[in-house]
Structure formats: C-alpha cells, structure tokens
PyMOL commands that place a pseudoatom at each C-alpha (Angstrom):
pseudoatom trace, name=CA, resn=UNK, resi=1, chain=A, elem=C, hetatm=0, pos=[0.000, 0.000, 0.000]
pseudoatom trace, name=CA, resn=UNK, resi=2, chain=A, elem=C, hetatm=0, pos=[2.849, 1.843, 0.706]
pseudoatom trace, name=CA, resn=UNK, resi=3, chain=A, elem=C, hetatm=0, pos=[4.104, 1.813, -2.250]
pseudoatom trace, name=CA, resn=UNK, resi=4, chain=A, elem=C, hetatm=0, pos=[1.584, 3.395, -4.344]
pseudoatom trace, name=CA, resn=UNK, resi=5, chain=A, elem=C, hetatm=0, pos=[1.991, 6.472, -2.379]
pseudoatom trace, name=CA, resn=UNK, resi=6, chain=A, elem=C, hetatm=0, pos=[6.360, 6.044, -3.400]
pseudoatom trace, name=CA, resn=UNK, resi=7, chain=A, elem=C, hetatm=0, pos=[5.323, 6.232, -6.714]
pseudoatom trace, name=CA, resn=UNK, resi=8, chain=A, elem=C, hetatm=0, pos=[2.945, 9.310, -6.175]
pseudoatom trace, name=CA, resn=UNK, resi=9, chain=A, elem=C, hetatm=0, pos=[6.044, 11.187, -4.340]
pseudoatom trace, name=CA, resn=UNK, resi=10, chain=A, elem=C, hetatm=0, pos=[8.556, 9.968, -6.906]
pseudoatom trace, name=CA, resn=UNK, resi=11, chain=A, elem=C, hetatm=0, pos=[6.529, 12.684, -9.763]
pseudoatom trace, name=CA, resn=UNK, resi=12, chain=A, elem=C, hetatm=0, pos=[8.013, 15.312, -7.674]
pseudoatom trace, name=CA, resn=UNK, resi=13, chain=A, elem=C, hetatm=0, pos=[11.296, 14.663, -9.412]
pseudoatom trace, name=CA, resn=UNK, resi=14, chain=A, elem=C, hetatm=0, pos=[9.334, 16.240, -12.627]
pseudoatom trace, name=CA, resn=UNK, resi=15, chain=A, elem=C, hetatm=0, pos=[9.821, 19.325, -10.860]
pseudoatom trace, name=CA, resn=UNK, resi=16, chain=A, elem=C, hetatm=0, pos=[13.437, 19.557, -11.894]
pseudoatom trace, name=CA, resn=UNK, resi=17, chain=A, elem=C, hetatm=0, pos=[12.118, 20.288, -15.000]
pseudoatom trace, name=CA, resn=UNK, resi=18, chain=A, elem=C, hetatm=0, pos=[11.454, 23.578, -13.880]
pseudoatom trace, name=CA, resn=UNK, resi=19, chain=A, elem=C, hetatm=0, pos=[14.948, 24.595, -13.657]
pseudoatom trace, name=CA, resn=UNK, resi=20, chain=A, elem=C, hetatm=0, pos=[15.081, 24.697, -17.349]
pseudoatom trace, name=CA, resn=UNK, resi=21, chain=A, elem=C, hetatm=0, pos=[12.882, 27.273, -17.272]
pseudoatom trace, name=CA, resn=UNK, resi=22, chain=A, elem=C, hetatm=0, pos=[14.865, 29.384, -15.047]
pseudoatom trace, name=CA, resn=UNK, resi=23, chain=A, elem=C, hetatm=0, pos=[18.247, 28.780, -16.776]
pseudoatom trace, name=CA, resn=UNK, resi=24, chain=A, elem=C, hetatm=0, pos=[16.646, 29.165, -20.592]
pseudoatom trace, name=CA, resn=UNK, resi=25, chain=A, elem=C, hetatm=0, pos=[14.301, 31.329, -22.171]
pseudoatom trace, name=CA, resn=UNK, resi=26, chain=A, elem=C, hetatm=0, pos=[12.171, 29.278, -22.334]
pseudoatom trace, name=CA, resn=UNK, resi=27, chain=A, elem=C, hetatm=0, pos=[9.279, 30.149, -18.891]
pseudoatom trace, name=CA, resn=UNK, resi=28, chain=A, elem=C, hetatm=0, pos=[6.363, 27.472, -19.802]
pseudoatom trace, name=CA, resn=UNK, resi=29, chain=A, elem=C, hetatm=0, pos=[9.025, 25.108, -18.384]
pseudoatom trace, name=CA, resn=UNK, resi=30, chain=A, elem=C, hetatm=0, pos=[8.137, 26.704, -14.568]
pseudoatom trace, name=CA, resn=UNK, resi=31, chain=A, elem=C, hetatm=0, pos=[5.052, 25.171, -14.444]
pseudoatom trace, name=CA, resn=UNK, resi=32, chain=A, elem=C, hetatm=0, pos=[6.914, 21.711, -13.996]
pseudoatom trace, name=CA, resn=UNK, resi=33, chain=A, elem=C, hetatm=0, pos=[7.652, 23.564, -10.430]
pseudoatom trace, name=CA, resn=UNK, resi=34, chain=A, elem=C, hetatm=0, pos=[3.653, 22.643, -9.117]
pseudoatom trace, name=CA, resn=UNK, resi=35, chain=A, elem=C, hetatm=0, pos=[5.380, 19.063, -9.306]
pseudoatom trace, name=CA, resn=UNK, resi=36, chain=A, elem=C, hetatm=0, pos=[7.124, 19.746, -6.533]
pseudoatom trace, name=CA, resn=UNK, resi=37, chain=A, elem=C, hetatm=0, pos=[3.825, 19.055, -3.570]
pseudoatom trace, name=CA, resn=UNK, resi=38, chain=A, elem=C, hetatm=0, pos=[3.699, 15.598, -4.655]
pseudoatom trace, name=CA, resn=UNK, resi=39, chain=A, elem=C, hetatm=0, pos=[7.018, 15.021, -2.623]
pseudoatom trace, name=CA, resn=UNK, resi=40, chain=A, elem=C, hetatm=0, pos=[4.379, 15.222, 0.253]
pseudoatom trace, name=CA, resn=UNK, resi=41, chain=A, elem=C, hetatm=0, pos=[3.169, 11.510, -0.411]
pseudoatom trace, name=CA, resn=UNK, resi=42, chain=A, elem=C, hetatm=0, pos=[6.949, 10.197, 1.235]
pseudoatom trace, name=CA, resn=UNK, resi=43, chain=A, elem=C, hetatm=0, pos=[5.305, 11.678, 4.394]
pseudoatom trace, name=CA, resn=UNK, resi=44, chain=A, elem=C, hetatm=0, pos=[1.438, 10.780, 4.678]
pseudoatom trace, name=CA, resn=UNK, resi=45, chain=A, elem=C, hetatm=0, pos=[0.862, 7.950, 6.466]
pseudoatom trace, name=CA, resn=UNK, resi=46, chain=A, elem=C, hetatm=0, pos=[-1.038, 4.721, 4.403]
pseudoatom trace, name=CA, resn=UNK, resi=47, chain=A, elem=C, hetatm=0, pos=[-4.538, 3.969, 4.924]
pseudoatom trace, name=CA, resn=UNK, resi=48, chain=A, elem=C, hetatm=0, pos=[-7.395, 2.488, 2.670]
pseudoatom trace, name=CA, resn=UNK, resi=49, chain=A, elem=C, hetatm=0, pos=[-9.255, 5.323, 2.383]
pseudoatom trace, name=CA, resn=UNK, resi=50, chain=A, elem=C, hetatm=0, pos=[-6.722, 7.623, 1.094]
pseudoatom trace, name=CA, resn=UNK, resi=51, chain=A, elem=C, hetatm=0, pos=[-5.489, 4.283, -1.456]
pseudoatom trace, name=CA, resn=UNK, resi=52, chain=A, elem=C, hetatm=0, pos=[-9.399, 4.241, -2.388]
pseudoatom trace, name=CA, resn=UNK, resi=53, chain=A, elem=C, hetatm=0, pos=[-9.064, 8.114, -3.533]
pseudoatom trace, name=CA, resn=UNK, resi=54, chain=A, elem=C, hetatm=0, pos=[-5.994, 7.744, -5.355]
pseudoatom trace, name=CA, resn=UNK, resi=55, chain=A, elem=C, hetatm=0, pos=[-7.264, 4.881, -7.185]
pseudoatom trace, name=CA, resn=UNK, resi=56, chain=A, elem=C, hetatm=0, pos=[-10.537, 6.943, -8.089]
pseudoatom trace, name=CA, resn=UNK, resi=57, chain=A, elem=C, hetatm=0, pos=[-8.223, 10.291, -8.939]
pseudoatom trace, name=CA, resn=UNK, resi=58, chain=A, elem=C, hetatm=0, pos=[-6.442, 7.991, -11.019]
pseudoatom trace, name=CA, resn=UNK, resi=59, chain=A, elem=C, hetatm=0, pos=[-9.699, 6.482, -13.420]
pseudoatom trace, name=CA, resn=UNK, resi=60, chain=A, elem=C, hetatm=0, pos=[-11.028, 9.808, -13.676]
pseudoatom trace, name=CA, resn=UNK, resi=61, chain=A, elem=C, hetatm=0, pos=[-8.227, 11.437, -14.574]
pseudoatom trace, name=CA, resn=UNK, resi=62, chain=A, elem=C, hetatm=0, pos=[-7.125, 8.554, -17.515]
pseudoatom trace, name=CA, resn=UNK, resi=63, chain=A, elem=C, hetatm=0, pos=[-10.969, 8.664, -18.907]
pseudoatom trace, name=CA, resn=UNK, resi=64, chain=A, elem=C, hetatm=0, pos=[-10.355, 12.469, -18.832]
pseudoatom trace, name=CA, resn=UNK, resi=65, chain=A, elem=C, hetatm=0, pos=[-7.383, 12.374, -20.803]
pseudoatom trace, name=CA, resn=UNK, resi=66, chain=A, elem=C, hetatm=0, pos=[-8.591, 9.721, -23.191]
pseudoatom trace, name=CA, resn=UNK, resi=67, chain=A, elem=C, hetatm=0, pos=[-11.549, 12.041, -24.305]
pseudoatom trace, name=CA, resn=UNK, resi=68, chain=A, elem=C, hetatm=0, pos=[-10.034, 15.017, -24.323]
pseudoatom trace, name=CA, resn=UNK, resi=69, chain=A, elem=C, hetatm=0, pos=[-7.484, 13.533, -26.450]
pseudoatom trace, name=CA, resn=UNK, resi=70, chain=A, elem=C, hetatm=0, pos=[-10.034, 12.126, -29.042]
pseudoatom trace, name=CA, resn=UNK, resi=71, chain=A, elem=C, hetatm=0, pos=[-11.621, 15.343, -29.047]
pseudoatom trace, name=CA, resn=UNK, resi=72, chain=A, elem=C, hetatm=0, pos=[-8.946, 17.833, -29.469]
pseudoatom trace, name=CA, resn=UNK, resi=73, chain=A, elem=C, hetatm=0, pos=[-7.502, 15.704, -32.154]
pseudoatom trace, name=CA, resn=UNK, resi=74, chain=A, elem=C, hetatm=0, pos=[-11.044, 14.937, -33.721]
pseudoatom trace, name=CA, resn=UNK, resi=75, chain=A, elem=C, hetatm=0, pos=[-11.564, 18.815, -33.429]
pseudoatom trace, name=CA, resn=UNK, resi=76, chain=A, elem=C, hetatm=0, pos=[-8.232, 19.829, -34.810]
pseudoatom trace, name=CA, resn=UNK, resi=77, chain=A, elem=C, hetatm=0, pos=[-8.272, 17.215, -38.122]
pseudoatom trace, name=CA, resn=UNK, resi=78, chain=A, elem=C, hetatm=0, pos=[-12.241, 19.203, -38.891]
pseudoatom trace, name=CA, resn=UNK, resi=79, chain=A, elem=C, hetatm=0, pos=[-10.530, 22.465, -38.266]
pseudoatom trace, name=CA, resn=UNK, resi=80, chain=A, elem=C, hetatm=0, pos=[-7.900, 21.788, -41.172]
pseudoatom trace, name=CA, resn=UNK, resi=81, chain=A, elem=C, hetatm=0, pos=[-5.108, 20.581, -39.317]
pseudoatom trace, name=CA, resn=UNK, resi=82, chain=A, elem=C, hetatm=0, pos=[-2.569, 18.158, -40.899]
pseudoatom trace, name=CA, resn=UNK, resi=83, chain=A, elem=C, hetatm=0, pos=[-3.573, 15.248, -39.003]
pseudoatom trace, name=CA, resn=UNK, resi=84, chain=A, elem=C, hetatm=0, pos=[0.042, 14.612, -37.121]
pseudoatom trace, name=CA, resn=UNK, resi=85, chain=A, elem=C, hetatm=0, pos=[-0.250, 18.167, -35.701]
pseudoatom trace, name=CA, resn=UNK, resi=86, chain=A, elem=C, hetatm=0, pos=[-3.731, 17.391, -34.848]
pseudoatom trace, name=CA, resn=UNK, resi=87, chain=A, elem=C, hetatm=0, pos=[-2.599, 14.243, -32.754]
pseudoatom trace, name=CA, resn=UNK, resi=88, chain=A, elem=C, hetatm=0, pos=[-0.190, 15.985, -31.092]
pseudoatom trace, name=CA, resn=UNK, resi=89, chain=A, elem=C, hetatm=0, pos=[-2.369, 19.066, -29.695]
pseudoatom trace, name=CA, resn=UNK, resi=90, chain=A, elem=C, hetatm=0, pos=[-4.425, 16.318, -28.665]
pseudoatom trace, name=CA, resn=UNK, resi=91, chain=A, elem=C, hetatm=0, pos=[-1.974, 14.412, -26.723]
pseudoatom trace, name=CA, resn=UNK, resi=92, chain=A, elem=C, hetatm=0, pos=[-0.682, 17.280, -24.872]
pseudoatom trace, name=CA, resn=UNK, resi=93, chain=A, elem=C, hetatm=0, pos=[-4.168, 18.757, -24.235]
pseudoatom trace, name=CA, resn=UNK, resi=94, chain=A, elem=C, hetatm=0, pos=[-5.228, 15.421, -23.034]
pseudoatom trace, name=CA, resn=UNK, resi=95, chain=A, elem=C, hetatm=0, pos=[-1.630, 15.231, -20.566]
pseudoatom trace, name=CA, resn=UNK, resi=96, chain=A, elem=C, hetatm=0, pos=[-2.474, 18.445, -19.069]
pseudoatom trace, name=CA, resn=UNK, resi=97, chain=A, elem=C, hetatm=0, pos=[-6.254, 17.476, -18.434]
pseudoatom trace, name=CA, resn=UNK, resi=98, chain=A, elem=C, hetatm=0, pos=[-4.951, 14.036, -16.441]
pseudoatom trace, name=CA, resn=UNK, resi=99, chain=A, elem=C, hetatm=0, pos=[-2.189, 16.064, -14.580]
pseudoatom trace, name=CA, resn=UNK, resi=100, chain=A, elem=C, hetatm=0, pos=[-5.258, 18.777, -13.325]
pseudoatom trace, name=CA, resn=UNK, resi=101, chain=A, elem=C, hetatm=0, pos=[-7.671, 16.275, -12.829]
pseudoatom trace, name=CA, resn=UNK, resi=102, chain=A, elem=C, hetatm=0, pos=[-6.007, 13.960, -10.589]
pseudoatom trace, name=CA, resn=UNK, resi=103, chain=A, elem=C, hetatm=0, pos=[-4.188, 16.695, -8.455]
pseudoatom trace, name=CA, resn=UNK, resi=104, chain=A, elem=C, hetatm=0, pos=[-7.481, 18.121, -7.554]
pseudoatom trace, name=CA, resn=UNK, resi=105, chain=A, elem=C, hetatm=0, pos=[-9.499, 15.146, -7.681]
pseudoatom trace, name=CA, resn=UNK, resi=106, chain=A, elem=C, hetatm=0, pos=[-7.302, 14.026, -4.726]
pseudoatom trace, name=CA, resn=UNK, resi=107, chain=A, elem=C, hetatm=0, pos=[-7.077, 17.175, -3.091]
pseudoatom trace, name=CA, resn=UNK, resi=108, chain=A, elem=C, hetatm=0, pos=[-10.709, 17.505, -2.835]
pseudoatom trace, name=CA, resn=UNK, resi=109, chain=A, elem=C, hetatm=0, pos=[-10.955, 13.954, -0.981]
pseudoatom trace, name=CA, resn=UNK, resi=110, chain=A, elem=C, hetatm=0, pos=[-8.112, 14.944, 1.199]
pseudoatom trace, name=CA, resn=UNK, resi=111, chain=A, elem=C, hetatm=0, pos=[-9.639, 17.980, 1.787]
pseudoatom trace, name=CA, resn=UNK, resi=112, chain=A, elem=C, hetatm=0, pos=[-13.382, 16.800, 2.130]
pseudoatom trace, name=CA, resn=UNK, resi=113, chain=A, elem=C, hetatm=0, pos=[-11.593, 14.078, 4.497]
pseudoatom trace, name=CA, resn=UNK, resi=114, chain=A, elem=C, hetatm=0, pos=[-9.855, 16.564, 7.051]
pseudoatom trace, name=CA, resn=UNK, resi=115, chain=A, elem=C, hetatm=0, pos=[-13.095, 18.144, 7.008]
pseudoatom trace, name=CA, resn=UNK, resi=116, chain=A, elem=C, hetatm=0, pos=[-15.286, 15.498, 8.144]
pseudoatom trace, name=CA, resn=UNK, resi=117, chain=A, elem=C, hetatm=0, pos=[-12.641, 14.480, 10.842]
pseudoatom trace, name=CA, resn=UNK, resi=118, chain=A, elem=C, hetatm=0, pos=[-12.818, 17.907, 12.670]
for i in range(1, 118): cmd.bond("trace and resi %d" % i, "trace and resi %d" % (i + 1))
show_as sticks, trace
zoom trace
C-alpha cells in the first residue's frame, strides 16, 4: 500500500524540469515547479481510504485524458489541421487534463476528508 503512495512522491522529481525554465528562455518550463507538492506523499501515512481516492483520482483522470485527447484531435483534423499536428495538440491537451484532474481530484478527498474528521 505503501508503495503506491512512493510512486505518487517519486513525480516530484518532474519538478526539476522547472529549472530549465529558469536557466533558458524558455518560462512554460516553470510550471513543472507545481510538481514539486507531490514530494508530500513520502510523508502521509497509508490507509485504505486515502489508497481508495488515489485509485478513483487515477480512473477519472485517464478517462479524462482519453476524451479530451479524441476530441482535441477529432476537433483539430475538422478544423484543417494536418492530421500529425492534430494528434499531437491532442496528446498534450489530453496530458495536461490528467495532470489537473487527478491533483485536484485528490485534493478535494483529502480535503473533504480533514473536514469530516474535525
């Protein structure tokens, strides 16, 4: 059980991707920096519920970034776009969606957990 949480801290080494942003010109590399609250996970202790929220972050987050995907690509080969280029806005549109969608997906059920516990 443990160990799902490891995994969860270990994407707060995608964080170092931020430094290229500082050291380049290139800024949209910064936002690799939000990475860094997952290092959190080392430190919360393991318990079903919290394994049970992950899990559900998880699905709804994948489904998220399957449709979006399909979408945006869909969208982009009607608008005109060659269909490579079309793929591609689709897979990064559909990467951001999962990355949003699970980090507040399980903030909400830690938060709405803390909650009911006070």
């Amino acid at each position: 059980m443990k160990k799902t949480y490891y995994l969860e801290g270990l994407l707060g080494l995608l964080s170092l991707l931020g430094f290229v942003g500082l050291f380049t010109e290139e800024r949209m590399f910064l936002a690799f920096f939000a990475f860094a609250c997952n290092f959190q996970y080392f430190f919360i202790p393991a318990d079903e519920m919290m394994t049970a929220y992950m899990n559900r972050s998880a699905a709804r987050a994948f489904y998220g970034d399957m449709f979006l995907t399909g979408g945006v690509a869909l969208g982009g080969i009607l608008a005109g776009l060659p269909a490579g280029r079309a793929l591609l806005y689709g897979i990064l549109a559909g990467w951001a969606a999962a990355v949003v969608v699970q980090s507040v997906s399980v903030a909400f059920y830690r938060f709405r957990e803390s909650w009911g516990a006070q």
